[in-house]
C-alpha positions as a printed Julia matrix, in Angstrom:
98×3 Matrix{Float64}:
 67.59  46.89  141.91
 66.91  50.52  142.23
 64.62  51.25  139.24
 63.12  49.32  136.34
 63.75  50.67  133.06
 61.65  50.57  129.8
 63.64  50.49  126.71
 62.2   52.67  123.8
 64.26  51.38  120.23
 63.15  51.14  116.91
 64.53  48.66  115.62
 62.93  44.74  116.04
 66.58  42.9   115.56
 66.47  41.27  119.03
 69.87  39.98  118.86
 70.51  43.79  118.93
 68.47  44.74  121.71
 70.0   41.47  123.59
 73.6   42.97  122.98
 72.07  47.06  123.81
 70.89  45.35  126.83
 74.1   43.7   128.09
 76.3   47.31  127.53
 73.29  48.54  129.75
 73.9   46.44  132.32
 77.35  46.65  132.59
 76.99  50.46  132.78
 73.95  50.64  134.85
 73.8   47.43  137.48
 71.68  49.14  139.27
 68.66  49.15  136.49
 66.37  46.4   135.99
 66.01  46.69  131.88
 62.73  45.63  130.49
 62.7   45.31  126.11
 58.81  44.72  125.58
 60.04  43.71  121.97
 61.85  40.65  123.66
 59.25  40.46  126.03
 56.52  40.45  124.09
 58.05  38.67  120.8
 55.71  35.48  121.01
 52.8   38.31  120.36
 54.56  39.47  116.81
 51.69  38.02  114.76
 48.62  39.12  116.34
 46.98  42.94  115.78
 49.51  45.72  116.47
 47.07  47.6   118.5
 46.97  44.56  120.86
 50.97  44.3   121.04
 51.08  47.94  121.86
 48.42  47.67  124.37
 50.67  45.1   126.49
 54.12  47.3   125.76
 51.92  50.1   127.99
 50.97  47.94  130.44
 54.23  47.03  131.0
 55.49  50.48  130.67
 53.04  52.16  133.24
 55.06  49.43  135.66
 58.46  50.83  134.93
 60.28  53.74  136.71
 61.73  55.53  134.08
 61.92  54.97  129.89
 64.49  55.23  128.25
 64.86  56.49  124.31
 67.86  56.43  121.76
 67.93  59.26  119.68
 66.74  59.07  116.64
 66.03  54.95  116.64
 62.93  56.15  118.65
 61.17  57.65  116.12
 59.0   54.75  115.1
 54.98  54.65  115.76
 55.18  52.55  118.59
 57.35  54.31  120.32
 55.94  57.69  119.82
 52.78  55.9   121.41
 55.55  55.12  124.38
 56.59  58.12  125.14
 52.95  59.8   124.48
 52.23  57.94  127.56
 55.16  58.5   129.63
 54.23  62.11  128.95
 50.75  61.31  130.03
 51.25  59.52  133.37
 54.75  61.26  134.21
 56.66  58.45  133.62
 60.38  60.14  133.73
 61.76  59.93  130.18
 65.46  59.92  129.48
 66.94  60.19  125.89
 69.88  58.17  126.04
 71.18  59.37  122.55
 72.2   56.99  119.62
 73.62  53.96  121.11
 76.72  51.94  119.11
């Protein structure tokens, strides 16, 4: 693997992400992909500020993130790419993703 990739989506459907995830793949072998919303799922019920505070751990890990247009525009991931901003973690819009 060359690089490992944080995914930045708004949505919580995970059967979504799994399928985003797969055309990813296919497209991009070279990318290690890393969904903290799979990832981190068993953590759904506990205090959001604790969920996002493992999504940037795991994000100041990755290489690059990666956004999707307007499905980025949620809280959380404004606090994503806040910190990819921060610690010059490349950020790459991907656009809207079918």
């Amino acid at each position: 693997m060359e690089k490992m990739v944080y995914i930045c989506c708004k949505t919580n459907n995970t059967k979504t992400i799994a399928k985003m995830l797969t055309i990813l793949k296919e497209q991009h072998p070279e990318c290690c992909f890393f969904s903290p919303l799979i990832a981190f799922s068993y953590l759904d019920q506990l205090d959001r500020d604790y969920v996002v505070e493992h999504y940037l751990f795991a994000l100041a890990h990755c290489d690059e993130i990666w956004t999707f247009g307007k499905s980025s525009n949620s809280q959380d991931c404004r606090v994503e790419q806040l910190f990819a901003e921060r610690y010059k973690i490349p950020m790459i819009d991907m656009g809207v993703m079918n």
